[in-house]
N, C-alpha and C positions, 0 to 999 in steps of 0.2 A: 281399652285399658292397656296401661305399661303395665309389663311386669322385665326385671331383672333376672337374667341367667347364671350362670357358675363362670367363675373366672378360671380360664383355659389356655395355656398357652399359645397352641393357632390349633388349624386344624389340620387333620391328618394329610400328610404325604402324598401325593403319587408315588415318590419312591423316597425310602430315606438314606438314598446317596447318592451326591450330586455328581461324584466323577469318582471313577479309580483310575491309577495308570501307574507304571513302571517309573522308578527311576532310572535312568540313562546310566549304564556303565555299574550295574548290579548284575547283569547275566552273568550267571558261573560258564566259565569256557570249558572246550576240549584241552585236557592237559596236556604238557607238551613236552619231552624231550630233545635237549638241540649240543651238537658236538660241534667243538670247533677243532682246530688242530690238534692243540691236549690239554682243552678245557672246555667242559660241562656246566649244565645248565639245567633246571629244571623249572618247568612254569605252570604252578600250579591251579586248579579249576579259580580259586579266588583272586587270580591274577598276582599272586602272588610268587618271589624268585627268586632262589638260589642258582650261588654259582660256586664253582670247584675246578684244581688242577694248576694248570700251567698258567701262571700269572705275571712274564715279565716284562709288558706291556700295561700291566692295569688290564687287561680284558677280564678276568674275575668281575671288575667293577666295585667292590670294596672299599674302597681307597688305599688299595697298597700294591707297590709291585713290590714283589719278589727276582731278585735280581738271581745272576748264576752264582754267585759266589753265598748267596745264602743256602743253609745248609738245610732248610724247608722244601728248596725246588721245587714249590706248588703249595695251593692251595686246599688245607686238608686239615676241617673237613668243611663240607657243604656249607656256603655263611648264605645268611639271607640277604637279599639285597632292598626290596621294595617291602616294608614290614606293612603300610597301609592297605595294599591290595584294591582292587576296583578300580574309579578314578583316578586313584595314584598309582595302578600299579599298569603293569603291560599286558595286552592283547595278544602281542605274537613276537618271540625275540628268532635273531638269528647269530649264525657265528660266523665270520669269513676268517681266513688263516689265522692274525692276531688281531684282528678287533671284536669288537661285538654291536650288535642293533637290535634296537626294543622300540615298539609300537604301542605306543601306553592307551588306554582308553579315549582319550580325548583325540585319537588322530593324530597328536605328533609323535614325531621321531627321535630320537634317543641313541648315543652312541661314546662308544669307552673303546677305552687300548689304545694301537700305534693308529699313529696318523700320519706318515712321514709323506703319504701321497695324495692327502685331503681327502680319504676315504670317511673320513668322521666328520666332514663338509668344512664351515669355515673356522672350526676353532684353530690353535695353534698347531703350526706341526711338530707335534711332540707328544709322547704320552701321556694319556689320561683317563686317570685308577676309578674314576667315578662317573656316574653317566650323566651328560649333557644335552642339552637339547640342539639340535641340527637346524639350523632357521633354513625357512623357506617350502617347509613340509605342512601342510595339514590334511586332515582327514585322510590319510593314509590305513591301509588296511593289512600290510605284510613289510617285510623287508627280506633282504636276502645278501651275503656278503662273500665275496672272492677275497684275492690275495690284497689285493690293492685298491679295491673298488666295492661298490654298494649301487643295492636298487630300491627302488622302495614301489611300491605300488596302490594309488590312491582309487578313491571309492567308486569313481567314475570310469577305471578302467587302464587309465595312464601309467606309464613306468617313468617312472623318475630314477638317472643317472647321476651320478658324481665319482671322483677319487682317479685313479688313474686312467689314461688311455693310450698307454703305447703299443696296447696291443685290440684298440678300438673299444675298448668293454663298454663304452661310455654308449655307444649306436646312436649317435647324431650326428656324425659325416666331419667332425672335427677334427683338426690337424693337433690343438696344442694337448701336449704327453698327460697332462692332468687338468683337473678345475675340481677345487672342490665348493661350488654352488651348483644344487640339485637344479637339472633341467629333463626335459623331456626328451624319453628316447623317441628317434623320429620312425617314420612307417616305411612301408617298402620303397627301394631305390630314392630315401629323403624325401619322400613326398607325405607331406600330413605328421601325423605322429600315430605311433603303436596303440590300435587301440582296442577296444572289447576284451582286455587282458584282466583274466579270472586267476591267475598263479606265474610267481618268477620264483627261477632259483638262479645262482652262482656257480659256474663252475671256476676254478683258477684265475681264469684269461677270460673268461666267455661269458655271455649272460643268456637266459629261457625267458621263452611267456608260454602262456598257452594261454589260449582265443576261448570265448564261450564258447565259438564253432565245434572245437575242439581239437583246432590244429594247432603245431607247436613252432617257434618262431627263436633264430638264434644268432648273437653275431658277437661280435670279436673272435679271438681263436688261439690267440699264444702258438702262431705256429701251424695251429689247425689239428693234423692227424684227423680229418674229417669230426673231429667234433662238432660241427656246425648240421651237419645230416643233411647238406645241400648236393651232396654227389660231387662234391671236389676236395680232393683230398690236402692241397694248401694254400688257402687262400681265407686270410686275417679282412671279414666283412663289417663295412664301416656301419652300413645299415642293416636290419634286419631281415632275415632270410626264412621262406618255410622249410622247414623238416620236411624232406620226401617221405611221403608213400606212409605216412600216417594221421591219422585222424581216429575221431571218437574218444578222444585222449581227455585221463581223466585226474593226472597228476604225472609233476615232472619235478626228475633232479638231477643235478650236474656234479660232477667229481671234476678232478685232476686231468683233463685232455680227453672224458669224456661225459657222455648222459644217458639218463636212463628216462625213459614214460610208461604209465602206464593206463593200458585201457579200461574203459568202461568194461568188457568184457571177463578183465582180471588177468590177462596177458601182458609180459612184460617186454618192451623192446629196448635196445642198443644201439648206442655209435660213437664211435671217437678211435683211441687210441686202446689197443689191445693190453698193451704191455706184457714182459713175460708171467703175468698170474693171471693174465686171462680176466681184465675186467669185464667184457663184454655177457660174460656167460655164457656163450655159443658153443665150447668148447676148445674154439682157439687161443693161440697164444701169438705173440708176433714174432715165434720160430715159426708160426704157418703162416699168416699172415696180420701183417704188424695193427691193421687199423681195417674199419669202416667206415667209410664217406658217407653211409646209405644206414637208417634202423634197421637191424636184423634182431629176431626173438629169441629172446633167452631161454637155454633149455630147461630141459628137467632133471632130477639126480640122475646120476651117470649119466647122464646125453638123453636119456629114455623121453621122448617126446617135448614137450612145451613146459615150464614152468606155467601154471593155470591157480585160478580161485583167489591168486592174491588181491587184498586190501589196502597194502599202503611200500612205498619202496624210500629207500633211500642210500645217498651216496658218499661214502667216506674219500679218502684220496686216494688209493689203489682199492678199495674194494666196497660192496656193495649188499644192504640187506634186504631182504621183502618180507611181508608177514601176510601168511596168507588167513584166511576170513577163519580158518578154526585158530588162531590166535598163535600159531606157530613161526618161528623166524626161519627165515631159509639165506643162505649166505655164498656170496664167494667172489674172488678173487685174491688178495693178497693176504694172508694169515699172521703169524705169529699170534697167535690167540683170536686173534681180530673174527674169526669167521664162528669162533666159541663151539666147536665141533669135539675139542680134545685134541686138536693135534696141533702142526708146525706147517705144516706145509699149506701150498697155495690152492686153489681148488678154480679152474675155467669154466664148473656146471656147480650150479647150488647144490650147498651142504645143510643138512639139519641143526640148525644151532641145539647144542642138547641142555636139560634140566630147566627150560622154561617153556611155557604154557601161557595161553591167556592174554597177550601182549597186544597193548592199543597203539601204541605210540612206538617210534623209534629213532635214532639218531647214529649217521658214522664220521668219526675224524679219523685223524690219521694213524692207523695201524689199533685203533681201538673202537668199541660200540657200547650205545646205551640204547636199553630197551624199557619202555613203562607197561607196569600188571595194569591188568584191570582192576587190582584191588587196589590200586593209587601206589606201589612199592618201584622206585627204580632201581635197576640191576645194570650192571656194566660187564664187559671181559675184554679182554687185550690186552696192549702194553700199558703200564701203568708208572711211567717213569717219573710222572711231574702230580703224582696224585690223581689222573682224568678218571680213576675208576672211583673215586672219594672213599676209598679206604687207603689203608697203612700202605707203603710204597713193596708193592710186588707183581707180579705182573700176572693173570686170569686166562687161563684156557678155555676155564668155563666161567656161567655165565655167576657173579656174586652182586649181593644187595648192596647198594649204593647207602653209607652208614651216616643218619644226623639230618634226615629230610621226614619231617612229620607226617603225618597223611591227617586228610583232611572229611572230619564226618561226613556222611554219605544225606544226603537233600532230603528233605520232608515230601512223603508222597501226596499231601495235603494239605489244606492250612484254610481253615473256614473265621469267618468273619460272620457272625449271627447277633440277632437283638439277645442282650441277656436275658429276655423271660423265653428265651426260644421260638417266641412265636416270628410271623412274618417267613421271609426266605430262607434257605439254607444255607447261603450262600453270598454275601456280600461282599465277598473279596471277589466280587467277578475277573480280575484281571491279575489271577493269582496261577502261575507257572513254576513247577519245582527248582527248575534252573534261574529263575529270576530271586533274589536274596533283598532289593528294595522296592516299596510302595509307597504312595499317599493317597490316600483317601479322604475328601470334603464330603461331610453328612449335613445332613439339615437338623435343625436346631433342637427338633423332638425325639434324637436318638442320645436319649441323657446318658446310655452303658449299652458295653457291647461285651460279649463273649467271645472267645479265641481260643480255637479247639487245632492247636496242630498236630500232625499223622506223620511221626518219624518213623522210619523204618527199622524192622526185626534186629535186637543190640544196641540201638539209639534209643536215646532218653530226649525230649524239648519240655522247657521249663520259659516261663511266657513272664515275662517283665517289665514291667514300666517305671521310668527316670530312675533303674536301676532293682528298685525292688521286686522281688517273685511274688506273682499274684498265684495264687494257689489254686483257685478255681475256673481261670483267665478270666475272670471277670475283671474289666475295666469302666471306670469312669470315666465321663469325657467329661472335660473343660470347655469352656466356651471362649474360641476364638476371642482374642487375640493369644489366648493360650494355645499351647501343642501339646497333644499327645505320640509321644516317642514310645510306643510299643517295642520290645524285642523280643521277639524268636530265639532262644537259644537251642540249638541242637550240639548233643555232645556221644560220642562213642568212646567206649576206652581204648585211652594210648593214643586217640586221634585231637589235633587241631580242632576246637567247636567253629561251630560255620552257625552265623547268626543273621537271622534273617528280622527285617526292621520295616513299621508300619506306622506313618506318620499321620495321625487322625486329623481334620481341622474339621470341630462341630462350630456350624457356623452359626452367627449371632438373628436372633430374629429381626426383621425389617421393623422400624420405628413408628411407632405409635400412630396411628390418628389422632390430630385436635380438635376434630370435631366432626359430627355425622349427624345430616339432618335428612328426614322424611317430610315433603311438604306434599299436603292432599292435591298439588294441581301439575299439571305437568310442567309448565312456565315458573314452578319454583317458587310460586303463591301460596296463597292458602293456608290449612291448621296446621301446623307442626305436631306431628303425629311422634315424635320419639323424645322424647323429655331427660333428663338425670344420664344423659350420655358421657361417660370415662375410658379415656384413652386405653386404660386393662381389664379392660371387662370387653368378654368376646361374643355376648352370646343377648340376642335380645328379642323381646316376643309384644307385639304390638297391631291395638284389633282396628277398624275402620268402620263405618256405614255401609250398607249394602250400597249408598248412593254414588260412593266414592270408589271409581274403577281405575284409576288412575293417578301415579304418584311420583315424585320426584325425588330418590335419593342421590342427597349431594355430601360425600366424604371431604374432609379437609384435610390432606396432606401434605408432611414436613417439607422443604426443599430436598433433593434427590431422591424421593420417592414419587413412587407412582400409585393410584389406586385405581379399580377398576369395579364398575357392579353387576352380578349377573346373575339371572332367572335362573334356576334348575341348569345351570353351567355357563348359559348361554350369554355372552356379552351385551347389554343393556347401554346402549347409544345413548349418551347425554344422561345417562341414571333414570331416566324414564321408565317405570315396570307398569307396562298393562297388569288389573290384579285380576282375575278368576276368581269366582265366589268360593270359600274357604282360605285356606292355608297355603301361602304365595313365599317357597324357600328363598330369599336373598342373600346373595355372598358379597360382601364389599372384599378385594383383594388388596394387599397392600405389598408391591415389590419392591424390592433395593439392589445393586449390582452386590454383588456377594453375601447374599443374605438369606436365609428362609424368609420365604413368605406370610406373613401375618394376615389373618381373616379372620372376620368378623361375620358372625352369621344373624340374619333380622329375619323374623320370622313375622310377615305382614301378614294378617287375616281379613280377609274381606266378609263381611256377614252374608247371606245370603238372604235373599229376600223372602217371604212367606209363602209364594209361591214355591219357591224353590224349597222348601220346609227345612227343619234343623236336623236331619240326621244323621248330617255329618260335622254337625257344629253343637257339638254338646254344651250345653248350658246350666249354671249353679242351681242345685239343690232348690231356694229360697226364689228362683226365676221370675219376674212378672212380666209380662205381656203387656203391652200398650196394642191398645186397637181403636184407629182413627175414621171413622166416618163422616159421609161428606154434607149428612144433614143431625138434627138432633134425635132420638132413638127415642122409643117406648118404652121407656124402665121398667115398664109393669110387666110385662112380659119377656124379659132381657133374660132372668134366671134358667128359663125354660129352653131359651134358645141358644145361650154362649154360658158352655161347659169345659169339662177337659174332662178326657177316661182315660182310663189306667188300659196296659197292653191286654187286661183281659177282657176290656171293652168296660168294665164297672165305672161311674163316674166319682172324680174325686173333688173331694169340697171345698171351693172358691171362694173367694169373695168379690165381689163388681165394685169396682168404683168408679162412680162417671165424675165427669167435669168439662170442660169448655161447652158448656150450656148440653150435656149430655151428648157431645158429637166426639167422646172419648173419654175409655174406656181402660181401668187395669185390673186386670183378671190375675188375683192374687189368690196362692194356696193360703189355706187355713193354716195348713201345717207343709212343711219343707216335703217335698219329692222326693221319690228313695235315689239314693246312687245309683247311677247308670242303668237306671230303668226307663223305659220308651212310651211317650204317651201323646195325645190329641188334642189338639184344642181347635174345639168345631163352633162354627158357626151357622143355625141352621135358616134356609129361608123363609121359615115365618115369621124370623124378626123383623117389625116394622118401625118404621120412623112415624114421627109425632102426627104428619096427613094417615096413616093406617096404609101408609103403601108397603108392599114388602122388599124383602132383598133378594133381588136379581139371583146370585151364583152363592150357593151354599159355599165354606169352608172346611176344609179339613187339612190342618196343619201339624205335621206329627214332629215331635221334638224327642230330643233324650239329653240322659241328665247326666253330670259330670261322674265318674264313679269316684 
């Protein structure tokens, strides 16, 4: 018998979602403060950037210079430059005396201000207030910029050179004074090119790398004063040279005639030019002596042992910060504020920067500093003549808040993706990280709604939105492909920038129909067509057999670009061929599509079992009869006494006999219907005889049950 099942859209999952993953150029960065001569920068976690101060090149980037005679003299207060943030916005910017460079998410490069020496590669040589893109750059990872010249540093490790080289900064063994198209700086004594380079910075005249090894590498010289730390104190190198006598080095930066690294360890080293403020921090000045060719280690306050435990250093044009790991700035050489201690004067051993704490980030130009909180707040002190500190024009001893730069809400410690009735996993955003801000997620077609539970942190509020609207309980609807679901994360703190975190659902469309599904009783695709009233939306079907019939052939008809498949209790079925097992034989016919949920059908073959095998696992209607066939004609007169049926408590229940084909068959019919799912017997005893008075061989006992 056919019978028809419930229409269902497919069957359950393995999982109900097919991929998660990041979108590219969503990671929130380390935020970043960067000083140029006497303009400021800040870059924020969302890649976002303001600039401030001295503008009269266009290095602001704006689109304005500010000339001398304007009575602004800088840029004030903070303007944003990249309002997009992420893929439009920058990765890591730097500042060389009057230009600027930015590293946008996509690996290229970007650059504003003067260009009188093609340090902003091949645009015009002239001013320019807005940022441009540098051709010949990609996948670039840093940049770093001197007086006249730029570096940049792509993914594979290479330093790329352009802008001036009359003082070699270029380190490719070139004779002409400039080029501005990026090339490779080349490797030791011109051989190969620089490579395994993990960080460069700019000094004036000179450029750095450091190697993953963790040695530091250095050429040009403007003159030298041992800035190069090759043990010669003048000698302007065309190609790159190691740093003596250090290694383990775990960050480097260059100033005015010299540089600073520092170790994995947290010790800091020196070399270049002393000057009289004592850049080196050794405690000399170059009244004792003027320079070092060689790294020597910077002390500690008063001279008292080693400056130790620092985390991050960097280098203005006469002077020098470090911050060590309890979030404190330590400073010195050339002051007028710059060193932010309270006083005027110069300092040869580190000084305490006073009234600030906590600081991640840091930045020095010339004769001023910018420091970033950990609570995302920038603070400046120094000279403040062109606006570098982005407050009103005065100049800072100590350290004050950089005034008109938002902060930016602080990231979700969580963000869960679950089925809306809760059930299933907890977790369906498997590829959900608080510093990551985009996703997309493809679900299969039977996750009709989803729930979105985000975890902001302590003073944060997140409110969950889709095509704009607040869903109040996050519960979302999904549409079905070729629709999107644009989910948003909003996280908001007060007084800060909200940081919106975005989940782009594709519920994909189910696979297309079968036109046809047939069961034929033979394996060669012969035989009775065993599945009748078959519709392409209806999933579910239940269909019985002969105990004769062991063997069957489903054959599914699918559309062009799908595929179907048929299989046993999982197992893939060759040619739709299913050996049947007496009972209940699960068939799945599968239907796939390239981007599609899978559609199945489930046929549920029953094979009868034979009388031998009795029914008690093949429950049978209330109303049941029994056919029993013999191979000669029977004794009617004595049939009632010998073919019975008893009830489970052995009692017998009352039949009726019907014979026919000349008495050699027989149906054993209740008087009255069988109780539900009660178990009973139908015997056959061997004193039944046939019409010679012979008897039968193997008594009967065939025990059935009844449907409940």
């Amino acid at each position: 018998m056919l019978s028809l099942g419930a229409v269902m859209p497919a069957v359950a999952q393995d999982s109900m979602v097919r991929n998660c993953s990041v979108v590219e150029g969503t990671q929130l960065i380390a935020p970043q403060v960067v000083a140029g001569d006497a303009t400021g920068f800040f870059l924020r976690q969302d890649l976002k950037l303001w600039g401030w101060g001295k503008n009269d090149y266009g290095q602001v980037g704006n689109g304005e210079i500010i000339t001398g005679g304007d009575p602004r003299n800088g840029q004030q207060p903070p303007v944003l430059l990249t309002d997009e943030g992420f893929n439009q916005g920058f990765k890591h910017v730097a500042s060389g005396r009057w230009h600027s460079l930015g590293v946008k998410n996509d690996g290229t490069v970007w650059g504003w201000g003067n260009n009188e020496k093609g340090q902003l590669g091949q645009m015009a040589a002239q001013n320019h207030s807005s940022p441009q893109q540098i051709p010949g750059l990609q996948d670039m990872t840093a940049v770093a910029g001197g007086e006249f010249f730029s570096l940049a540093l792509d993914k594979d490790g290479y330093v790329w050179a352009w802008g001036n080289n009359t003082d070699n900064e270029l380190g490719r063994g070139s004779l002409e004074s400039q080029s501005n198209t990026p090339e490779k700086v080349k490797g030791l004594g011109g051989d190969g090119y620089l490579d395994n380079v993990k960080a460069i910075a700019c000094g004036r005249f000179h450029g750095l790398a450091l190697k993953n090894d963790g040695t530091v590498w250095a050429w040009g010289g403007g003159g030298n004063w041992g800035v190069l730390g090759n043990g010669e104190d003048f000698s302007d190198e065309i190609y790159p040279v190691q740093v003596l006598n250090l290694s383990d080095v775990k960050s480097i930066e260059a100033g005015d005639h010299f540089s600073l690294a520092l170790k994995n360890d947290g010790m800091v080293w020196a070399w270049g030019a002393r000057h009289y403020v004592g850049r080196l921090g050794d405690g000399l000045t170059d009244e004792t002596e003027n320079h070092s060719s060689i790294p020597v280690q910077v002390h500690g306050f008063y001279n008292l042992g080693y400056l130790s435990d620092v985390k991050a250093i960097t280098c203005g044009e006469t002077h020098s910060l470090a911050v060590k790991k309890d979030g404190k700035v330590w400073a010195w050489g050339y002051n007028y504020g710059a060193l932010g201690d309270g006083e005027d004067d110069a300092s040869s051993t580190p000084v305490e920067t006073k009234d600030i704490t906590d600081v991640v980030s840091i930045a020095a130009g010339c004769e001023y500093s910018l420091a970033l909180k950990n609570d995302g707040t920038v603070w400046g002190w120094g000279t403040n003549d062109s606006f570098q500190l982005g407050i009103e024009q005065h100049d800072n001893y100590l350290p004050v808040q950089v005034e008109g730069i938002p902060q930016l809400a602080r990231p979700l410690t969580g963000l869960s993706v679950q089925m809306a009735d809760g059930s299933g996993p907890a977790q369906l955003l498997t590829c959900f990280t608080p510093n990551t801000t985009g996703y997309t997620m493809t679900v299969e077609n039977p996750l009709e709604a989803v729930k979105i539970t985000p975890t902001p942190v302590a003073g944060a509020t997140a409110v969950v939105k889709v095509n704009g609207t607040e869903q109040n309980d996050g519960i979302v609807n999904l549409v079905v492909d070729p629709g999107l679901n644009k989910v948003e994360i909003v996280v908001s703190e007060e007084g800060k920038d909200d940081l919106t975190y975005t989940i782009e659902i594709k519920r994909l469309r189910l696979a297309e129909p079968l036109t046809g599904l047939s069961v034929k009783g033979k394996a060669d695709g012969s035989g009775i067509e065993y599945l009748t009233g078959f519709a392409g939306n209806t999933f579910t079907y239940r269909t019985e057999v002969e105990n004769t019939v062991d063997v069957v052939k489903v054959v599914p008809t699918a559309v062009a670009g799908t595929t179907a498949v048929v299989k046993l209790n999982g197992a893939v079925q060759s040619g739709g061929v299913v050996n049947l097992a007496a009972g209940w034989n699960p068939v799945t016919v599968e239907v796939t599509q390239p981007d599609r949920t899978k559609r199945s059908y489930s046929l549920d073959i029953g094979r009868k079992p034979s009388w031998q095998q009795g029914y008690d696992n093949w429950p049978v209607e209330a109303s049941k009869n029994w056919n029993v066939q013999f191979n000669k004609p029977v004794n009617t007169a004595t049939a009632a006494d010998n073919i019975y049926v008893t009830a489970a408590d052995g009692n017998r229940v009352q039949v009726e006999l019907n014979w026919s084909d000349g008495n050699k068959k027989v149906t054993v019919k209740p008087q009255q219907n069988y109780s539900l799912g009660a178990r009973y017997t139908l015997h056959i005893k061997t004193s039944l005889q046939d019409a010679d008075g012979t008897a039968l061989k193997t008594a009967v006992a065939m025990p059935f049950v009844i449907k409940p």
